[in-house]
C-alpha positions, 0 to 999 in steps of 0.5 A: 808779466815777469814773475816777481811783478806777478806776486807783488800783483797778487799780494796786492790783490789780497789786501785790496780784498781784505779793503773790500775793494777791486785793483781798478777802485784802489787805482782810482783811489790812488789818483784821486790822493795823488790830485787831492795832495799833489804829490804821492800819497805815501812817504817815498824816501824808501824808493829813492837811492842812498845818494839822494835820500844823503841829499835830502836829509842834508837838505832838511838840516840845513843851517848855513847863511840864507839870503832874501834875494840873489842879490844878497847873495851875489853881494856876499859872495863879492859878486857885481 
């Protein structure tokens, strides 16, 4: 185990103590959140790079043209 993997284990170990709770039940806790949501249970735009988070947050800004269908779309592009 590389060493920076070994501290992030025991910072996590402690924590996990402090919730009364071994590596393995927070484990199965965590699938469980992740079966229930369907997705991580936690925000994961930190762990994404600056380039994808750009991405995203223009995406959630978005306020070109929408179309109902790709018909539409091809219409207003002027594509048959």
């Amino acid at each position: 185990m590389t060493q920076t993997l070994t501290i992030l284990k025991r910072n996590a170990d402690m924590v996990f103590k402090q919730l009364a709770l071994s590596a393995s039940q927070a484990v199965n806790r965590f699938y469980q959140q992740v079966q229930l949501r369907q997705s991580l249970p936690f925000e994961s735009k930190k762990m994404l790079n600056e380039t994808t988070i750009q991405a995203l947050n223009n995406a959630e800004a978005f306020d070109g043209a929408r179309f109902e269908n790709t018909n539409k779309l091809f219409e207003d592009l002027g594509i048959k």
